[in-house]
N, C-alpha and C positions, 0 to 999 in steps of 0.2 A: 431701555435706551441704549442705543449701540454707541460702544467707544472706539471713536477715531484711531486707527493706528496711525503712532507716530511716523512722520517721514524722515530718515535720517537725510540731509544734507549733506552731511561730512564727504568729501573729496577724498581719495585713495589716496594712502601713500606710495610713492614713488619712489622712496630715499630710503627703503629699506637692504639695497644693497650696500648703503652706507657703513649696515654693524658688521656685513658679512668682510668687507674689504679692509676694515678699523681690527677685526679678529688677524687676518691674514696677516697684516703688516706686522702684530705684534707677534707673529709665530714666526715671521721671518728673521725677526730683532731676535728672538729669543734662541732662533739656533744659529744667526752667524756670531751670538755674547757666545755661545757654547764652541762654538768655532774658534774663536782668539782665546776663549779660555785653554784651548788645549793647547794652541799652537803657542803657547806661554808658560806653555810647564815648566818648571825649574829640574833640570836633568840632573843635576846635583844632587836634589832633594829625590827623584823617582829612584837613585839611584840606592841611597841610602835607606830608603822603604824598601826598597827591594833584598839590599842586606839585610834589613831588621828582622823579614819575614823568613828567609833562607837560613839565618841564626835560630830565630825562635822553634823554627818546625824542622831543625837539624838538616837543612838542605847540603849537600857534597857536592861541589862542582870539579864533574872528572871529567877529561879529555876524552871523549868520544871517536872511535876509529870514522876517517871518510867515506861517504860509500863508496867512492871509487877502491881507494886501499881495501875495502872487507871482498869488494868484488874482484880487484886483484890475487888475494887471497885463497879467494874460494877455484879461481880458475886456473891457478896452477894445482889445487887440489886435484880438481877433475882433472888436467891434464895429464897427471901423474898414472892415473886410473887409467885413462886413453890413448896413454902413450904407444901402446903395440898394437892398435887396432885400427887397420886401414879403413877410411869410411866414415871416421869420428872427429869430430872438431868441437873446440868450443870457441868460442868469442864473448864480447860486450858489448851490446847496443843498448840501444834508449828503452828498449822495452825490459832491459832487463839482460841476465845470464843466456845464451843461448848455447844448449847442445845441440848439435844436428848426426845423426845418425844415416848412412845410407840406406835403402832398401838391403842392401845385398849383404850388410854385415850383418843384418838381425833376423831375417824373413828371406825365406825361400819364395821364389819368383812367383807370383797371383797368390801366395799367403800371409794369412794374420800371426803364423806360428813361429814363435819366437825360437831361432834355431839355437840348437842345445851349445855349440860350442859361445855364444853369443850371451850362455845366462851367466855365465861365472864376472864377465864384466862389468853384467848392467848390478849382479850384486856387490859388487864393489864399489860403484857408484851409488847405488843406494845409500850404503852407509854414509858417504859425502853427503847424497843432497840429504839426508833426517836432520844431518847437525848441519845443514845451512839453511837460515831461516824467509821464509815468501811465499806466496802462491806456484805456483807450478800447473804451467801451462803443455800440453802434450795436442802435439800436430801432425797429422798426417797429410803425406803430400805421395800424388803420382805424378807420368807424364801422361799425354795427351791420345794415348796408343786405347782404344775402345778394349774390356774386357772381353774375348770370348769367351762363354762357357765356364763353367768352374764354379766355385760357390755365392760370389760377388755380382752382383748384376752387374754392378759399374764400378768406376772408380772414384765414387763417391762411398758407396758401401766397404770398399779395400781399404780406400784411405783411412776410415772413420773407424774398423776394424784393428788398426795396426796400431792408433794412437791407444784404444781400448786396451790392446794386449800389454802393452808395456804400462800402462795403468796399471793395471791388476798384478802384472809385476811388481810395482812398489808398492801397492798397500799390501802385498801377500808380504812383504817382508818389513811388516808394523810401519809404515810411510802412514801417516794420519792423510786420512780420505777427502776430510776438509778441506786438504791444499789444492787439490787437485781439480782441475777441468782438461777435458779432451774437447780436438775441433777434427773435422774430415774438409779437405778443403780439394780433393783430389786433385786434376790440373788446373788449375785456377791460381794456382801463386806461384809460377813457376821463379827459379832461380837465373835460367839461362834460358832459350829456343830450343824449342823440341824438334827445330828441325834436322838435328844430330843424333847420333848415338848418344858421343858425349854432354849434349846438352840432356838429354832426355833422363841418362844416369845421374844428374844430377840436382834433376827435378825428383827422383823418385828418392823420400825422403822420411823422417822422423824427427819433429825438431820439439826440443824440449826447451819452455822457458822460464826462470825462474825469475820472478818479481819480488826486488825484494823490496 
């Protein structure tokens, strides 16, 4: 004898969105309570937990140099260094310490080769930038005048060359390697218009940045 399958009747529910929107309202309550909980803190009280744990774990609170003051610091350093050297500058910007070197103080015209009268400053500089602490950024720049001939195809290759050399300059005199990235950026960031002499001398470049 065959049994009848029951036929459910039952109607669907429809008010099942009801638990999901009853959840949300409660997640909403629960972090704007965590909301006025914070915005209620008693700073009095944060203040003096904040002593209790500075005590317990022997915390020192010392006057910490600005970094403008450490960067003022270190720039009359270099300065010192740069002083007799036509073609050398330093400054501060946002990025950081900048040295800028000319082509012509370090590098013989279409070369990567660090001219010899040129090493006795960059090693006195060295010793500044080991004891000043950042990354160290090394840029090469040209102007917009096409390489002929020579060992560089372009002035991408020149540029990219010259920031190398002066790298290897400073880790050759224990500068930790870590700090260091090189960029070749040939004419492509000029200073001034290359449509001068003088603007063009002043695109062709070496600019060292130290981040601290």
């Amino acid at each position: 004898m065959r049994r009848r399958r029951r036929v459910s009747h039952e109607r669907p529910s429809h008010e099942r969105w009801l638990i999901s929107y009853a959840d949300f309202i409660t997640l909403m309550f629960t972090f704007f309570a965590a909301l006025y909980a914070l915005s209620s803190t008693d700073t009095k009280k944060m203040e003096q937990f904040s002593g209790s744990l500075k005590q317990a774990f022997k915390v020192i609170d010392e006057p910490v140099p600005l970094y403008e003051d450490r960067n003022k610091a270190v720039i009359e350093d270099l300065r010192k260094v740069i002083t007799d050297i036509s073609g050398m500058s330093v400054k501060s910007a946002p990025r950081g310490i900048v040295l800028t070197f000319s082509d012509a103080a370090l590098f013989p015209s279409g070369s990567a080769d660090i001219k010899q009268e040129a090493s006795g400053v960059l090693e006195k500089l060295a010793k500044t930038v080991k004891a000043t602490p950042g990354r160290i950024t090394i840029e090469g720049h040209t102007d917009n005048v096409p390489i002929a001939g020579g060992k560089y195809a372009s002035n991408w290759e020149l540029s990219t060359a010259r920031a190398a050399s002066i790298l290897h300059f400073f880790v050759g005199k224990d500068l930790d390697p870590n700090r260091f990235s090189i960029a070749g950026y040939a004419e492509y960031r000029p200073l001034m218009s290359n449509d001068t002499e003088e603007g063009r001398a002043k695109n062709r470049r070496v600019e060292m940045i130290v981040s601290q």
